[in-house]
CHARMM internal coordinates of N, CA and C (Angstrom, degrees):
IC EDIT
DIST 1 N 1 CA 1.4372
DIST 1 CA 1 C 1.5279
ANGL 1 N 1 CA 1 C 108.51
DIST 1 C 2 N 1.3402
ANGL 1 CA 1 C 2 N 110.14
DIHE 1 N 1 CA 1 C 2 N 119.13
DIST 2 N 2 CA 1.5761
ANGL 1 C 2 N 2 CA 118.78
DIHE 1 CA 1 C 2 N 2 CA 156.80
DIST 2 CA 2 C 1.1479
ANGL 2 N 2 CA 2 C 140.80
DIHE 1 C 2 N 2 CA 2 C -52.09
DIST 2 C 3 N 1.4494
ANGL 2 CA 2 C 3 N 133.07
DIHE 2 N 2 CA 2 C 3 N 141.70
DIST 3 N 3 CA 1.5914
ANGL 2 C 3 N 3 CA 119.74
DIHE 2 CA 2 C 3 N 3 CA 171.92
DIST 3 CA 3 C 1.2293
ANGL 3 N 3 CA 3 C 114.73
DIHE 2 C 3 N 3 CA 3 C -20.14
DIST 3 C 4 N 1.7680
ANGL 3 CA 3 C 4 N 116.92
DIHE 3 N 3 CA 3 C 4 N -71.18
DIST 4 N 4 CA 1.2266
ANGL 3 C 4 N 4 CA 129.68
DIHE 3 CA 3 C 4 N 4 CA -134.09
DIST 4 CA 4 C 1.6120
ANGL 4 N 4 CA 4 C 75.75
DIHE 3 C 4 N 4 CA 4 C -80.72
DIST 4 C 5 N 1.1803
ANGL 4 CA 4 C 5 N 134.33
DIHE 4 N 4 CA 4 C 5 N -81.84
DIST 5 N 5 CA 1.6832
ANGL 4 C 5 N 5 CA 120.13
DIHE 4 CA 4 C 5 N 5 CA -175.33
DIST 5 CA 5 C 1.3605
ANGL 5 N 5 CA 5 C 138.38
DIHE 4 C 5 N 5 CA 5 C -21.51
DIST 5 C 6 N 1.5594
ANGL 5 CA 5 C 6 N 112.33
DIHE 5 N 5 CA 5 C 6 N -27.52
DIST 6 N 6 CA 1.5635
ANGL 5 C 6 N 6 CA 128.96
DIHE 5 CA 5 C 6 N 6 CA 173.73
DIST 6 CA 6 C 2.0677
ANGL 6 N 6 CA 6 C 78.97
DIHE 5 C 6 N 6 CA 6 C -84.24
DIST 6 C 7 N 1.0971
ANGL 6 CA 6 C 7 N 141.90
DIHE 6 N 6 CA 6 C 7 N -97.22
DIST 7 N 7 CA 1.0969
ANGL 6 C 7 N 7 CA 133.77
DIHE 6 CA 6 C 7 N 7 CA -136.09
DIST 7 CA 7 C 1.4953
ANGL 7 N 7 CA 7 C 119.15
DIHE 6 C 7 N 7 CA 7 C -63.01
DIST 7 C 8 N 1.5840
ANGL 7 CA 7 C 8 N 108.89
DIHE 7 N 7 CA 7 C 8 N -1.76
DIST 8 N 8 CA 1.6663
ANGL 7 C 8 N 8 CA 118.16
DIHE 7 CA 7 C 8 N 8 CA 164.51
DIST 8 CA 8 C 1.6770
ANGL 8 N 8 CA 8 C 93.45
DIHE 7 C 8 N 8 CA 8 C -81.23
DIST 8 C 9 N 0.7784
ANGL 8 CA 8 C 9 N 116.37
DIHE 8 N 8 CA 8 C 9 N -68.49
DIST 9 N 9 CA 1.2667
ANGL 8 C 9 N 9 CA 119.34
DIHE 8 CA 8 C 9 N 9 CA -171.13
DIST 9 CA 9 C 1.6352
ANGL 9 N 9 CA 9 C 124.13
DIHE 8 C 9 N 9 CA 9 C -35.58
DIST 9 C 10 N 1.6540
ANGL 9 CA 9 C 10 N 105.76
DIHE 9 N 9 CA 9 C 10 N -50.67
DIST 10 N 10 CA 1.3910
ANGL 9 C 10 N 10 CA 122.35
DIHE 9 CA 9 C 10 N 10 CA 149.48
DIST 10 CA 10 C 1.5190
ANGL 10 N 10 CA 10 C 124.30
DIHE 9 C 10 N 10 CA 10 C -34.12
DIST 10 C 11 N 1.4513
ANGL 10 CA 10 C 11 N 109.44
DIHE 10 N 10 CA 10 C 11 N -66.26
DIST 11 N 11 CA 1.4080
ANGL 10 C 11 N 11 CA 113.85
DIHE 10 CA 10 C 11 N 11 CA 150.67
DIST 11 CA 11 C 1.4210
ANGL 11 N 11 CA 11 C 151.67
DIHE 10 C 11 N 11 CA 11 C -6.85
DIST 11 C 12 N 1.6476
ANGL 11 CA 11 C 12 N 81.92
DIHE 11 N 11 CA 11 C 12 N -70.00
DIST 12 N 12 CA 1.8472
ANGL 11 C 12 N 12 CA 110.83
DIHE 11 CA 11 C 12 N 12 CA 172.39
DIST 12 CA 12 C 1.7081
ANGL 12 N 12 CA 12 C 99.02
DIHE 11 C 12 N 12 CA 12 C -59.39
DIST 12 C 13 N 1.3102
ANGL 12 CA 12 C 13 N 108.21
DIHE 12 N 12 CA 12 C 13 N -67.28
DIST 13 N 13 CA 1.5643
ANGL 12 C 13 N 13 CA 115.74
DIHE 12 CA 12 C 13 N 13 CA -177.36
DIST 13 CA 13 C 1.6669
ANGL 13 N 13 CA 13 C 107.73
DIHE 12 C 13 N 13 CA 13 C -34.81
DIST 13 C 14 N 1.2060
ANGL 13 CA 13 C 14 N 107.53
DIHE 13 N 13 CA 13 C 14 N -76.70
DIST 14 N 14 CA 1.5671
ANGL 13 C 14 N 14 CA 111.08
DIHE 13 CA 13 C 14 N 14 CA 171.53
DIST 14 CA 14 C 0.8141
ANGL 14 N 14 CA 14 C 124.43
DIHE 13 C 14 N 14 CA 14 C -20.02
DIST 14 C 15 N 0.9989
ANGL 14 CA 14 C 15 N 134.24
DIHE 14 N 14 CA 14 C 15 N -65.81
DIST 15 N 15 CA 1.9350
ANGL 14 C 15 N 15 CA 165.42
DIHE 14 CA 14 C 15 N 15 CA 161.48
DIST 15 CA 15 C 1.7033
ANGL 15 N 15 CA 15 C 90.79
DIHE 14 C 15 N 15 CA 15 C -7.71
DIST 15 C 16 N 1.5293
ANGL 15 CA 15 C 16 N 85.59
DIHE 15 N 15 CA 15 C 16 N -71.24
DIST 16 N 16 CA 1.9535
ANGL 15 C 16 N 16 CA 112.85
DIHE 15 CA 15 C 16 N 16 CA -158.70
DIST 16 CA 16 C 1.5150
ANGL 16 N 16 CA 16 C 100.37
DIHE 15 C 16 N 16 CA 16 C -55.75
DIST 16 C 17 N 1.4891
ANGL 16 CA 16 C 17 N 103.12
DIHE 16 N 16 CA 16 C 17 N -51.52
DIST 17 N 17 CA 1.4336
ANGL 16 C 17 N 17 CA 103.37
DIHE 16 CA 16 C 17 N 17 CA -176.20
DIST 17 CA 17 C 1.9342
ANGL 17 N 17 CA 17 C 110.21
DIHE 16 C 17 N 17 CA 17 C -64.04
DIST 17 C 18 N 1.2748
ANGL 17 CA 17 C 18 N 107.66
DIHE 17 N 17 CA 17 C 18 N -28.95
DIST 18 N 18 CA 1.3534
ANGL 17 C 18 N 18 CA 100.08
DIHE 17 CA 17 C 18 N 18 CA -166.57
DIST 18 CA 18 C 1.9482
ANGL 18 N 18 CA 18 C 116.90
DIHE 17 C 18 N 18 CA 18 C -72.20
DIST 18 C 19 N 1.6296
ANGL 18 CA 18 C 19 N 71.06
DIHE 18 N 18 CA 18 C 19 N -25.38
DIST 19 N 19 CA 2.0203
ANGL 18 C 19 N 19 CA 84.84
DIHE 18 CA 18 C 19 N 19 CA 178.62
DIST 19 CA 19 C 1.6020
ANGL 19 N 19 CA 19 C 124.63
DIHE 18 C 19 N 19 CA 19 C -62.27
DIST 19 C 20 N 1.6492
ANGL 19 CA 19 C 20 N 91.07
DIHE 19 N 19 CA 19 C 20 N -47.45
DIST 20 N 20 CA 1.4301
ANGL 19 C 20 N 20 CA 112.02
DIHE 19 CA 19 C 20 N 20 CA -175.11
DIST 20 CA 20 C 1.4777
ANGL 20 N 20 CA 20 C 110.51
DIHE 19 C 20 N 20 CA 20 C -64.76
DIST 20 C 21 N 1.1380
ANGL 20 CA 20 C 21 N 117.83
DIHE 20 N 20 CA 20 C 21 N -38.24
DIST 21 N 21 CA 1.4333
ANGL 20 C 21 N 21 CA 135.20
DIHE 20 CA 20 C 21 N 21 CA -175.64
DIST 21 CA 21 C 1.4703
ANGL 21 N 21 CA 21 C 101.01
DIHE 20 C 21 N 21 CA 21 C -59.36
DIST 21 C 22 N 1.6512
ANGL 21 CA 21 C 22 N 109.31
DIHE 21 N 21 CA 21 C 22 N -53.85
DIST 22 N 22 CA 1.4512
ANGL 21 C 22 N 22 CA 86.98
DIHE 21 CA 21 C 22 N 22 CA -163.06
DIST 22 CA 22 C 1.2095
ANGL 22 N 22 CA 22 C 103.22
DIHE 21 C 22 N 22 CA 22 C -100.52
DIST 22 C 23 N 1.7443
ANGL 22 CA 22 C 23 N 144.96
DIHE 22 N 22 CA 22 C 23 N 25.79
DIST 23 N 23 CA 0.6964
ANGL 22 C 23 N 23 CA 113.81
DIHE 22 CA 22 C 23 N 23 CA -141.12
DIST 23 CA 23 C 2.1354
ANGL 23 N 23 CA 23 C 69.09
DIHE 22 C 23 N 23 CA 23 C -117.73
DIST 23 C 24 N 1.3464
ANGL 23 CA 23 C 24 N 102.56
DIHE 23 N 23 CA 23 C 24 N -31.91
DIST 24 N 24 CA 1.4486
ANGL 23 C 24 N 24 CA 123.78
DIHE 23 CA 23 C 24 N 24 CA 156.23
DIST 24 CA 24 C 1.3781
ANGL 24 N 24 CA 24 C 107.51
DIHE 23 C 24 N 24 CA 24 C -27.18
DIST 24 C 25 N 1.5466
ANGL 24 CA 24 C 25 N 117.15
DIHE 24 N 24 CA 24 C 25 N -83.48
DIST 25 N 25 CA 1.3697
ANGL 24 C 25 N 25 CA 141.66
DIHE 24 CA 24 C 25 N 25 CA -170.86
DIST 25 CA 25 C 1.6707
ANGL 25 N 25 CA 25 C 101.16
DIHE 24 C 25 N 25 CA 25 C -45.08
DIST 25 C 26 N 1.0360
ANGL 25 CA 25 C 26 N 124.68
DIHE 25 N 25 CA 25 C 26 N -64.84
DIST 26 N 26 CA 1.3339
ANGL 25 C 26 N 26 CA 141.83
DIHE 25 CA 25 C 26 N 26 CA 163.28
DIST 26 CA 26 C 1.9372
ANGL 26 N 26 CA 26 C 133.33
DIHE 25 C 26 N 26 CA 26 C -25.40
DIST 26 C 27 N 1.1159
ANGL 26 CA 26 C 27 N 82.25
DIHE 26 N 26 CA 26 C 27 N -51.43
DIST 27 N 27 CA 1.4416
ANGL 26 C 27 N 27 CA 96.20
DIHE 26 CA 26 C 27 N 27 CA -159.12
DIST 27 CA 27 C 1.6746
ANGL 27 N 27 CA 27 C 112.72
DIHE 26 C 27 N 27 CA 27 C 90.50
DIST 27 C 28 N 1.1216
ANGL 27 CA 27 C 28 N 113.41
DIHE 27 N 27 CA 27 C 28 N 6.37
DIST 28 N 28 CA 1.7382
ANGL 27 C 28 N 28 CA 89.73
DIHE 27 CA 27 C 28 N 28 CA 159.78
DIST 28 CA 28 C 1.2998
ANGL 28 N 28 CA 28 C 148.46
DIHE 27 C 28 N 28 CA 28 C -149.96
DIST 28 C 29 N 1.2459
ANGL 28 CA 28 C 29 N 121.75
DIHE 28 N 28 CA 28 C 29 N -160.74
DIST 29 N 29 CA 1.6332
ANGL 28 C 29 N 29 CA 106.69
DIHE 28 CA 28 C 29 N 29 CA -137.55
DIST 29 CA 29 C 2.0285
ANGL 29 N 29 CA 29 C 94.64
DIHE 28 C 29 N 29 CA 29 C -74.37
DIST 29 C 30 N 1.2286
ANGL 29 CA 29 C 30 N 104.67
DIHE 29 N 29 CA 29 C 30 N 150.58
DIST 30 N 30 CA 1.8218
ANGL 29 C 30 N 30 CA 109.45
DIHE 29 CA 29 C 30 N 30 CA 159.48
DIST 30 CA 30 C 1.4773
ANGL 30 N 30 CA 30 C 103.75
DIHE 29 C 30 N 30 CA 30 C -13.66
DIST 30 C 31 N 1.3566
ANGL 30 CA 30 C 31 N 114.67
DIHE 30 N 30 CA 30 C 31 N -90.53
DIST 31 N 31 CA 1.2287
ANGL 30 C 31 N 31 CA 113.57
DIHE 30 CA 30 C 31 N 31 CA -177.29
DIST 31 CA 31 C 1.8619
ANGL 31 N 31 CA 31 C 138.45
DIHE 30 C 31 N 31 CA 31 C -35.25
DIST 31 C 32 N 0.6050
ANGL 31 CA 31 C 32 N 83.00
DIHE 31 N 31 CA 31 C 32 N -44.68
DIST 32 N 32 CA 2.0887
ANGL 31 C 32 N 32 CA 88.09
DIHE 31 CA 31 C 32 N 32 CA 165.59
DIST 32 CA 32 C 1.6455
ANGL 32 N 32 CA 32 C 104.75
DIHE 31 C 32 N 32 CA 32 C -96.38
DIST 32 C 33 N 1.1021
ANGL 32 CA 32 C 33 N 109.44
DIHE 32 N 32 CA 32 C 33 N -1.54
DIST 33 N 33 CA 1.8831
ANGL 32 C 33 N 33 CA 97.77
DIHE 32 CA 32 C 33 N 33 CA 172.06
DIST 33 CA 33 C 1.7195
ANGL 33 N 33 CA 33 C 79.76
DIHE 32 C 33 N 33 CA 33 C -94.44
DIST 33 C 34 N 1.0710
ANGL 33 CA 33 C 34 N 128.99
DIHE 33 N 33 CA 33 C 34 N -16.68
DIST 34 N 34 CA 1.4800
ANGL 33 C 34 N 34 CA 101.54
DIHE 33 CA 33 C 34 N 34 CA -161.20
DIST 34 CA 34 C 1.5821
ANGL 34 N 34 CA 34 C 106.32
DIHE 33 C 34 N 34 CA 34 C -108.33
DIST 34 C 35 N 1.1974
ANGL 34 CA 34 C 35 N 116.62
DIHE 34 N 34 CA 34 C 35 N -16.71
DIST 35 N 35 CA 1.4777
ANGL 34 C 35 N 35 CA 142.69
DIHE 34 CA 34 C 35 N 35 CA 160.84
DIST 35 CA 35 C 1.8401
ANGL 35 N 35 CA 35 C 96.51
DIHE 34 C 35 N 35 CA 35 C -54.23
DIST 35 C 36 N 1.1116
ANGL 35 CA 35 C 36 N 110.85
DIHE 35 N 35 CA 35 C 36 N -57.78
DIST 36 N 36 CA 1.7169
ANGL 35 C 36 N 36 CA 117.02
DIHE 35 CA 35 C 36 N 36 CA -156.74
DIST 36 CA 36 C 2.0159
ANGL 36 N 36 CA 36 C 87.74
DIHE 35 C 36 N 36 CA 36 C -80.32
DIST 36 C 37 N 1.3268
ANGL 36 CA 36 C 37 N 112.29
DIHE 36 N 36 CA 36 C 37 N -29.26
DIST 37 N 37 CA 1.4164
ANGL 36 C 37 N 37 CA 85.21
DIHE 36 CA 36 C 37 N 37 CA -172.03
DIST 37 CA 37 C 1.8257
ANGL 37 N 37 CA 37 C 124.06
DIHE 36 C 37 N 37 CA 37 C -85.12
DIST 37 C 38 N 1.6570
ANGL 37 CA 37 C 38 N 93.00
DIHE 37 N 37 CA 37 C 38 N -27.52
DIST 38 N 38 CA 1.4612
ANGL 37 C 38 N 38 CA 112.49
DIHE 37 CA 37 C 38 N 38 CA -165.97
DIST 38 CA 38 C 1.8817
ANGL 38 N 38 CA 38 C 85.91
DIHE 37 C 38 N 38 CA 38 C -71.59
DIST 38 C 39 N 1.2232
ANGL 38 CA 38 C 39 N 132.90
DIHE 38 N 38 CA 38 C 39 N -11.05
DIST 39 N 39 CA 1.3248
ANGL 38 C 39 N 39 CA 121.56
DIHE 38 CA 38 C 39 N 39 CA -157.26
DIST 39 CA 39 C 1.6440
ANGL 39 N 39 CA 39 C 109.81
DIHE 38 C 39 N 39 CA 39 C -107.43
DIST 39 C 40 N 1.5656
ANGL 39 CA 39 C 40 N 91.78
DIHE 39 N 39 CA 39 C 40 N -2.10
DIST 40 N 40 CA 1.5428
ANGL 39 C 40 N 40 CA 100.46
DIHE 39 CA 39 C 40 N 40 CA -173.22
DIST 40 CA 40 C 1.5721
ANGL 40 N 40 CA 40 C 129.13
DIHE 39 C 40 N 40 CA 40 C -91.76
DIST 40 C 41 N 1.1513
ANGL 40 CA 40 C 41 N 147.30
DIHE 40 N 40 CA 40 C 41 N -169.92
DIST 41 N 41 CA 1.4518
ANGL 40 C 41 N 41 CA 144.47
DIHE 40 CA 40 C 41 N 41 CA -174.35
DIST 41 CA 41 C 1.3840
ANGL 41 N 41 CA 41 C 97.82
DIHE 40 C 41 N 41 CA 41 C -101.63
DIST 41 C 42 N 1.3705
ANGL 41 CA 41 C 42 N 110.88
DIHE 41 N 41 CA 41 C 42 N -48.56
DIST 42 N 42 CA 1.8883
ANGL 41 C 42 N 42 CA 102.62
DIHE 41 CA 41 C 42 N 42 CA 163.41
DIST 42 CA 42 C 1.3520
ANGL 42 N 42 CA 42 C 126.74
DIHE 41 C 42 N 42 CA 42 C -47.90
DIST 42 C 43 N 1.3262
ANGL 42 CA 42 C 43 N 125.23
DIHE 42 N 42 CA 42 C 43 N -50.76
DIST 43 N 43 CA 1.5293
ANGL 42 C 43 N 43 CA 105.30
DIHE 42 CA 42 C 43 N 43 CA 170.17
DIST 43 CA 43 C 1.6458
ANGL 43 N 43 CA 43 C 118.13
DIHE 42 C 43 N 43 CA 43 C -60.23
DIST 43 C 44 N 1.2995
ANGL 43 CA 43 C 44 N 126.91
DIHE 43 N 43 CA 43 C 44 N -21.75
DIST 44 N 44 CA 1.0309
ANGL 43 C 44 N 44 CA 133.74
DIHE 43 CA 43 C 44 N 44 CA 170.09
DIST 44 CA 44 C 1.5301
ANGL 44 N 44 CA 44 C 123.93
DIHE 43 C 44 N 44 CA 44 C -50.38
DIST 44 C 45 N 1.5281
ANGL 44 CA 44 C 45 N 126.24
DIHE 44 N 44 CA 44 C 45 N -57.39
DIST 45 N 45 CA 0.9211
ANGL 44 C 45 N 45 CA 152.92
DIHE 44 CA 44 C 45 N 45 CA 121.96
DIST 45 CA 45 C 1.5291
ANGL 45 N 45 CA 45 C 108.27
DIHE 44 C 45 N 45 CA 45 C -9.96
DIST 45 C 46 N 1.1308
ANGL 45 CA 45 C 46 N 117.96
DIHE 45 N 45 CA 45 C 46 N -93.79
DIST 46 N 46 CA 1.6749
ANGL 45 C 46 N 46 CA 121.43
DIHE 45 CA 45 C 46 N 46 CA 171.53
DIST 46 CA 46 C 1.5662
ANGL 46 N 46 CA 46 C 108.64
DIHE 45 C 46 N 46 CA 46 C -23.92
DIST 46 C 47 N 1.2367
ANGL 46 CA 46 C 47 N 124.29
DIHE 46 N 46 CA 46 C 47 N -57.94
DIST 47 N 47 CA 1.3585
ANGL 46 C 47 N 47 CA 135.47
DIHE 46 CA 46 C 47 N 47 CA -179.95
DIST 47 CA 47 C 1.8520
ANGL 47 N 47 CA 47 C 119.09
DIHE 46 C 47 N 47 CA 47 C -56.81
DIST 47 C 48 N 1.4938
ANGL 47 CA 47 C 48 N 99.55
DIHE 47 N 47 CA 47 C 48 N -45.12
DIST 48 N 48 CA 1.5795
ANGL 47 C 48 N 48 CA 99.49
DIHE 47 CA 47 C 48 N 48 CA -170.43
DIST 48 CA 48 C 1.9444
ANGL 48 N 48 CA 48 C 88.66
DIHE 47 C 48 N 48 CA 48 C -94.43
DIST 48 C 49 N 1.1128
ANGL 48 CA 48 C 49 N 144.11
DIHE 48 N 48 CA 48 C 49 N -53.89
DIST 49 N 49 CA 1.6501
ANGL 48 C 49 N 49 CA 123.33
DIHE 48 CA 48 C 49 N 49 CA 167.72
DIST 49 CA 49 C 2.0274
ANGL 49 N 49 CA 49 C 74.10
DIHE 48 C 49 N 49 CA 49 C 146.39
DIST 49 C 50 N 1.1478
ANGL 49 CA 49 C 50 N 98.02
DIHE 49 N 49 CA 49 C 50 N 26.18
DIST 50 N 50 CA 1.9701
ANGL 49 C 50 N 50 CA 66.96
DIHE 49 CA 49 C 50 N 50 CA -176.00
DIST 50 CA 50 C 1.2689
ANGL 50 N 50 CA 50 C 112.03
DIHE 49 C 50 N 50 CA 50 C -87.62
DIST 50 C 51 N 1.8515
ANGL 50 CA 50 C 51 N 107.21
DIHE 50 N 50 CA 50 C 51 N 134.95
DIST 51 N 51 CA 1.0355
ANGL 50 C 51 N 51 CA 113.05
DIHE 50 CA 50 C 51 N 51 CA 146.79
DIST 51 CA 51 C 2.0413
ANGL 51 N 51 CA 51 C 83.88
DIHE 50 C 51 N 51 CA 51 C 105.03
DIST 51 C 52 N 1.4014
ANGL 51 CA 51 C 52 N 114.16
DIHE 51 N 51 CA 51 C 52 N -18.81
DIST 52 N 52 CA 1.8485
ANGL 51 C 52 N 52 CA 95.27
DIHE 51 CA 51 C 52 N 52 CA -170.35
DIST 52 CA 52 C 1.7265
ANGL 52 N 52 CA 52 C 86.98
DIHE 51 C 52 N 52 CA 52 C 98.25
DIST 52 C 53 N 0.7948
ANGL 52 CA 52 C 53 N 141.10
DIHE 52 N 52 CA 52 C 53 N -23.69
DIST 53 N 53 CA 1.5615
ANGL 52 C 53 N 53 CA 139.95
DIHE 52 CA 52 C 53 N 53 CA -156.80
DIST 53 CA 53 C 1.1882
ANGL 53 N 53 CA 53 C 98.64
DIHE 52 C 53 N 53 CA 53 C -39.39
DIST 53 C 54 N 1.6801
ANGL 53 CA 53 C 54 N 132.46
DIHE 53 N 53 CA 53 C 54 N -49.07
DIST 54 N 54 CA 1.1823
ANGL 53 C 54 N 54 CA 147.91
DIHE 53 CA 53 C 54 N 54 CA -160.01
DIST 54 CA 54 C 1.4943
ANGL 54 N 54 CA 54 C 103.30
DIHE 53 C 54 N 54 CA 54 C -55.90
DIST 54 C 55 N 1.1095
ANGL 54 CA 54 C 55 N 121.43
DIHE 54 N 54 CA 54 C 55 N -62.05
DIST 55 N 55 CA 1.7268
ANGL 54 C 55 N 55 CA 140.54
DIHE 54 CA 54 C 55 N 55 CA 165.48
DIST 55 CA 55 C 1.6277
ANGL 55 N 55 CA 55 C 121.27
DIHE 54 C 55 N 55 CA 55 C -25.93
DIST 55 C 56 N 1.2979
ANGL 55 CA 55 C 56 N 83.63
DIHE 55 N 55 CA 55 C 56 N -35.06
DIST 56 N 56 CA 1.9647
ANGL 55 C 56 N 56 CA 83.95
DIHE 55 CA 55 C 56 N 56 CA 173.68
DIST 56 CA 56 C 1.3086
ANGL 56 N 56 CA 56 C 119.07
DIHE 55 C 56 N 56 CA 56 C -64.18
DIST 56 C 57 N 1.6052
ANGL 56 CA 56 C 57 N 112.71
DIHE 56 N 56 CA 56 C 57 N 162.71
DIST 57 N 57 CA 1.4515
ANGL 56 C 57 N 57 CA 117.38
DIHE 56 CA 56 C 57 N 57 CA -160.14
DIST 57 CA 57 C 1.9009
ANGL 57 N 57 CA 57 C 81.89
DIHE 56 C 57 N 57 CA 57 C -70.40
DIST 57 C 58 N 1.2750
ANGL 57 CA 57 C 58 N 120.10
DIHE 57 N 57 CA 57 C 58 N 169.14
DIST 58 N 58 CA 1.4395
ANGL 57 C 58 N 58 CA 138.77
DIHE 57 CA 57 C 58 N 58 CA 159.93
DIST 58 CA 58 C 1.5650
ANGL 58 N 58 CA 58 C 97.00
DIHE 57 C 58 N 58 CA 58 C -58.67
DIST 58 C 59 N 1.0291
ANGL 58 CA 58 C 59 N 138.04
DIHE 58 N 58 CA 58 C 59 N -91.30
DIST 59 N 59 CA 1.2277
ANGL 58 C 59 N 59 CA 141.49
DIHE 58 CA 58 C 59 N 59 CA -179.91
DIST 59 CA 59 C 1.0601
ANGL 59 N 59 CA 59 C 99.69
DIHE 58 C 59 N 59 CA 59 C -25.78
DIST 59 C 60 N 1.4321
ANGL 59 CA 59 C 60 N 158.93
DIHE 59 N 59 CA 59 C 60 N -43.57
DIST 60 N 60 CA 1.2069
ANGL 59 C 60 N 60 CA 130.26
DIHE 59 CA 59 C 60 N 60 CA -158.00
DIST 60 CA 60 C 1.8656
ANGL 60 N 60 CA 60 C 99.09
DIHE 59 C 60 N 60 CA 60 C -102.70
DIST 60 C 61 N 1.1002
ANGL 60 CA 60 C 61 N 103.07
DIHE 60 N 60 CA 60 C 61 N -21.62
DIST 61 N 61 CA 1.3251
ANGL 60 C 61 N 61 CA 119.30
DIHE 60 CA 60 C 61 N 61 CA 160.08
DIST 61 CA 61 C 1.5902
ANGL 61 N 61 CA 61 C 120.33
DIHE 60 C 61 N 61 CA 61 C -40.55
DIST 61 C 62 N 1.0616
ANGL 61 CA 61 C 62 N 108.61
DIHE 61 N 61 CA 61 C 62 N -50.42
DIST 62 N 62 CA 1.5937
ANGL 61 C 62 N 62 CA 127.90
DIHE 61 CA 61 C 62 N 62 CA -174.15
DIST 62 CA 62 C 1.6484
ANGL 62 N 62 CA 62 C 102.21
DIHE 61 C 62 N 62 CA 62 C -80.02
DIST 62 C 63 N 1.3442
ANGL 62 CA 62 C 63 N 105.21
DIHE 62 N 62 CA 62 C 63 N -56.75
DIST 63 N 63 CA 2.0531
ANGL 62 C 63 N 63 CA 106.04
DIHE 62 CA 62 C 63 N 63 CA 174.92
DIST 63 CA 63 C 1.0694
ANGL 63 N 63 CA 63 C 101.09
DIHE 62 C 63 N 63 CA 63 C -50.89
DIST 63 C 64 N 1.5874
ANGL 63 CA 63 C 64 N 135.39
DIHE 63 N 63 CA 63 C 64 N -43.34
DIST 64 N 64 CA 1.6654
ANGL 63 C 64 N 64 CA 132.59
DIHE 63 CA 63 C 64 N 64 CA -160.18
DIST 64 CA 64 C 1.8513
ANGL 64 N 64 CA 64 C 88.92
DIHE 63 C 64 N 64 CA 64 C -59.27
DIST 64 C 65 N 1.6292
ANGL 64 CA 64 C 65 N 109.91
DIHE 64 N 64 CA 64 C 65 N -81.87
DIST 65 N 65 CA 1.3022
ANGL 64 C 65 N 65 CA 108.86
DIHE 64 CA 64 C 65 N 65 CA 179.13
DIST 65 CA 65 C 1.4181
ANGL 65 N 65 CA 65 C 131.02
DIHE 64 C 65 N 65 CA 65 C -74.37
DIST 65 C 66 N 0.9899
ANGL 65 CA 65 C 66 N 118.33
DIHE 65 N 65 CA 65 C 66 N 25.01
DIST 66 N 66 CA 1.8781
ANGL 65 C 66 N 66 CA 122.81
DIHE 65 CA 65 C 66 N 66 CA 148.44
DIST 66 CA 66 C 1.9127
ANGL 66 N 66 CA 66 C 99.44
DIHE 65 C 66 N 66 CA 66 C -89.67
DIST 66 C 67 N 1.8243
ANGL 66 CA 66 C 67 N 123.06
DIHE 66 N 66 CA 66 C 67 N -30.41
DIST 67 N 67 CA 1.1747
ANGL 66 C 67 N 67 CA 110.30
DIHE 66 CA 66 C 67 N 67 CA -161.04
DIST 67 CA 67 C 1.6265
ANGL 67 N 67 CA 67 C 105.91
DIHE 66 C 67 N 67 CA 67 C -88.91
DIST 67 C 68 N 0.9597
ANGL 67 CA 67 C 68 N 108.07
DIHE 67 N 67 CA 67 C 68 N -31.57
DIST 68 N 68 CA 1.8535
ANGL 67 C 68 N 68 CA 128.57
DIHE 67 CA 67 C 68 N 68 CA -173.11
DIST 68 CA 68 C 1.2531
ANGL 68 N 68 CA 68 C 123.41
DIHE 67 C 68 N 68 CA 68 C -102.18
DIST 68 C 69 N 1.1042
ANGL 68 CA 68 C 69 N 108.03
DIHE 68 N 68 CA 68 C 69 N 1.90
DIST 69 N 69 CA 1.9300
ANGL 68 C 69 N 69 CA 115.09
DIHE 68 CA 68 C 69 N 69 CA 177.84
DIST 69 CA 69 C 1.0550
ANGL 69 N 69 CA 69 C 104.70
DIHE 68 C 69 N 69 CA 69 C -128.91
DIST 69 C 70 N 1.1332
ANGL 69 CA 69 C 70 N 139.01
DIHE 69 N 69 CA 69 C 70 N 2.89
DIST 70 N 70 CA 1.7232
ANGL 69 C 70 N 70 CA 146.62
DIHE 69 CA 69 C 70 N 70 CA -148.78
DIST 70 CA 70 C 1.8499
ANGL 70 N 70 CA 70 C 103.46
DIHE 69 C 70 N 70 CA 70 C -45.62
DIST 70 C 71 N 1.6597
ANGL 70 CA 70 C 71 N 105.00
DIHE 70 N 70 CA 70 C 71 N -25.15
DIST 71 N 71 CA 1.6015
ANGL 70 C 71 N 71 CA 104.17
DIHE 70 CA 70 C 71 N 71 CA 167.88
DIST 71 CA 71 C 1.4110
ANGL 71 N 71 CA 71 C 138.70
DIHE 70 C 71 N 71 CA 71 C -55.62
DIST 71 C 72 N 1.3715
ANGL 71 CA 71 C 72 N 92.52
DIHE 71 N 71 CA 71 C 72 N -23.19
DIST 72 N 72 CA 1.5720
ANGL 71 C 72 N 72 CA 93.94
DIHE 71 CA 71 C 72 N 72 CA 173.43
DIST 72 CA 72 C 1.1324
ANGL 72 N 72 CA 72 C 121.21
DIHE 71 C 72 N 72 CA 72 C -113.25
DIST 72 C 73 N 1.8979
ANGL 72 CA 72 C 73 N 113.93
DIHE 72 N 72 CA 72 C 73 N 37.96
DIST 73 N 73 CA 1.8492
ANGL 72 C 73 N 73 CA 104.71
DIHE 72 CA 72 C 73 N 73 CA 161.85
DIST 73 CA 73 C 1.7396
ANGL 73 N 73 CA 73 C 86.24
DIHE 72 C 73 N 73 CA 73 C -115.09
DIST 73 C 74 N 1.2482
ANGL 73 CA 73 C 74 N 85.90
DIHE 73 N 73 CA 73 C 74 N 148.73
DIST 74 N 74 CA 1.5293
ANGL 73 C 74 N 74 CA 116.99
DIHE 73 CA 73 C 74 N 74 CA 153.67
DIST 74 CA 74 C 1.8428
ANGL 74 N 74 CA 74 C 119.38
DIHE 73 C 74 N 74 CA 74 C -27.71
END
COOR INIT
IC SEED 1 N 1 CA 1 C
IC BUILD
């Protein structure tokens, strides 16, 4: 396994963890935690590497976009 394959993979995990977390934290279902995340500037971020962003714990991941996106909860 290659860098770039371990750090997709890393990714994917993140992702999972970041959904579940908030979807936990939240109150809601998989589906609109995963609606609210794929729709945000943080996964964006997460996706292109800016900044290390990717590296943060999930949890703090989830406070960033519950604190700075606040537009896309319900």
């Amino acid at each position: 396994m290659n860098g770039e394959t371990l750090e997709r993979v890393y990714q994917e995990n993140l992702e999972e963890r970041i959904i579940a977390y908030l979807s936990y934290t939240r109150g809601l279902s998989l589906e609109a935690a995963m609606d609210i995340y794929y729709n945000s500037v943080l996964a964006d971020k997460i996706h292109q590497g800016v900044e290390g962003v990717q590296y943060l714990d999930y949890k703090v991941l989830v406070q960033i976009l519950c604190e700075t996106e606040k537009e896309l909860f319900p």
